[in-house]
C-alpha positions in Angstrom: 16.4 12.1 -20.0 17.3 10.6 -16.8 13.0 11.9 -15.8 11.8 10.2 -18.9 12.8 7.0 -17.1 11.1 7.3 -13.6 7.7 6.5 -13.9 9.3 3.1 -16.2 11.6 2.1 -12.9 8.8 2.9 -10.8 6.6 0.5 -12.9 9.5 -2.2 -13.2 10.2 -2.1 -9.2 5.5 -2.4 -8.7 5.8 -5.6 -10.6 8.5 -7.1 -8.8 7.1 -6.6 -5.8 3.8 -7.7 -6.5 5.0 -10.7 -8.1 7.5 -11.4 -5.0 4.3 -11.4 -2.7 2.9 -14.1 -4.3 6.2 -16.2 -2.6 6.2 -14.1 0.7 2.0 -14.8 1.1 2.4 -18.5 0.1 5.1 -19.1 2.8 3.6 -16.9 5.8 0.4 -18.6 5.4 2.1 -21.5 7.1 2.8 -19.5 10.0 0.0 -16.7 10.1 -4.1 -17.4 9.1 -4.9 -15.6 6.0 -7.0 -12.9 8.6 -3.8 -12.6 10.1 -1.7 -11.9 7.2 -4.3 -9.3 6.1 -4.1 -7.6 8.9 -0.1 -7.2 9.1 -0.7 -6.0 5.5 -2.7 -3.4 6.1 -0.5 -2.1 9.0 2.5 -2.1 7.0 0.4 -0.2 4.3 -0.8 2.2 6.9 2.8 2.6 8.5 4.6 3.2 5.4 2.0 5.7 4.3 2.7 7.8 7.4 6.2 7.8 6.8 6.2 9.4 3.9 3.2 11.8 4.9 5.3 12.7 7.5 8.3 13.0 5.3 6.4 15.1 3.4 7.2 13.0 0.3 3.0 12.1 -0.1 0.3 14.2 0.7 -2.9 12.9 1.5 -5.9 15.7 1.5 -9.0 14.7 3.3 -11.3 17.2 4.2 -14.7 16.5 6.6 -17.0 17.1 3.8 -15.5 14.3 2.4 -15.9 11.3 5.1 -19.9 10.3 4.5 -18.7 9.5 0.6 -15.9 7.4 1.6 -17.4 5.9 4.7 -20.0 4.8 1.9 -16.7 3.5 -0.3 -15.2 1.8 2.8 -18.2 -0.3 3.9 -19.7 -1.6 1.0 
């Protein structure tokens, strides 16, 4: 039962975040440019990623074959 309810919490906790970064962006933009606040972003984004890669909680599998197809994905 208790497994049933997961992916609904997990759901639930994505909203209110997103919708609590709406306040956090509108009040860091008076101390940060909007380049600047993009770029912490991504390097929270990156950090956290790498903690749990390295928790071994996420797994991320890129293989060299794949890099010219999301080079294309990440430049466009």
């Amino acid at each position: 039962m208790a497994r049933k309810l997961y992916p609904t919490l997990a759901v639930l906790m994505v909203s209110v975040i997103w919708g609590l970064s709406f306040l956090f962006t509108r009040g860091v933009l008076f101390f940060l440019t909007p380049f600047q606040l993009l770029g912490l972003r991504f390097v929270l984004a990156a950090l956290a990623l790498s903690l749990l890669v390295l928790l071994r909680l996420a797994t991320v599998n890129i293989r060299l074959h794949h890099l010219p197809e999301l080079l294309k994905v990440a430049f466009w």
